[in-house]
N, C-alpha and C positions, 0 to 999 in steps of 0.2 A: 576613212576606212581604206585600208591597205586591199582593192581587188582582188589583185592574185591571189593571197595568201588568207584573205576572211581577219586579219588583225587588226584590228583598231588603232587608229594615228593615236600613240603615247607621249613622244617627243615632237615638238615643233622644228623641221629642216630647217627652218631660220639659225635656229641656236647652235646647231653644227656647224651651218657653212659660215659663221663668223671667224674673220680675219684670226684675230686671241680668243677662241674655243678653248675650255678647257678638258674638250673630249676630243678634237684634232688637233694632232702635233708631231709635225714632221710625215707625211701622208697616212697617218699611221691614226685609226679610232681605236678610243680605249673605253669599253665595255665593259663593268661591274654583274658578274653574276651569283645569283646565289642558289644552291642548290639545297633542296631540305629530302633527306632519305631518312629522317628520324621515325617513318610508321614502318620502314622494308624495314626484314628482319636482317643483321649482316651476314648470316651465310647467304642471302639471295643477293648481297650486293657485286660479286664479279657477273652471275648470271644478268643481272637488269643493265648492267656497265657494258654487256657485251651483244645488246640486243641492237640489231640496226637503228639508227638515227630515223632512218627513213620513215619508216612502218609512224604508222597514226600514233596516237597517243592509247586510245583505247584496244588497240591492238597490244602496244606493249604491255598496258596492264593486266590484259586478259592472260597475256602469254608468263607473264609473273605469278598471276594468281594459278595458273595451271602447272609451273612449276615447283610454287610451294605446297600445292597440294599433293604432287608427286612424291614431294622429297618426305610427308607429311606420313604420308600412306608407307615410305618404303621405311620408314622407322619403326610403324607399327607394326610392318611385317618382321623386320631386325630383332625387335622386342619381343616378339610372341616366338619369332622362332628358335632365339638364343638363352629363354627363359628357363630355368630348372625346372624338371618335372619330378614332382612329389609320385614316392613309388611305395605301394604301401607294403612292406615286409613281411613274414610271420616270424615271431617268436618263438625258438621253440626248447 
């Protein structure tokens, strides 16, 4: 287990610091990552892209889910308010 950081050892430091590594070369490590955004809707995707690194993880989600709600609500205010309103005439 990684202290500082609460992560659990994944890769063995043996396999890195090998002479012919095929993840160091030339002082330089190469990291495969993969990111999956397929449940964010993409209008929230520049928002979650621009949220600090830093901040927790459940900080970030909370602050996504509280922006999609925002944007959620300002639609349905959008909609209610730009709707036609049926105005009953007389005929006469």
């Amino acid at each position: 287990m990684n202290i500082a950081s609460g992560i659990p050892k994944f890769f063995p430091i043996a396999m890195i610091q090998q002479h012919d590594s095929d993840y160091v070369r030339d002082d330089t490590m190469f990291i495969k990552i993969m990111v999956d955004f397929s449940n964010l809707p993409k209008m929230l995707l520049p928002f979650a892209l621009n949220l600090h690194p830093g901040l927790p993880t459940h900080v970030q989600q909370q602050m996504i889910e509280q922006e999609s709600q925002r944007r959620q609500d300002s639609m349905v205010t959008i909609t209610s308010s730009t709707s036609p309103t049926v105005s009953q005439g007389t005929c006469g």
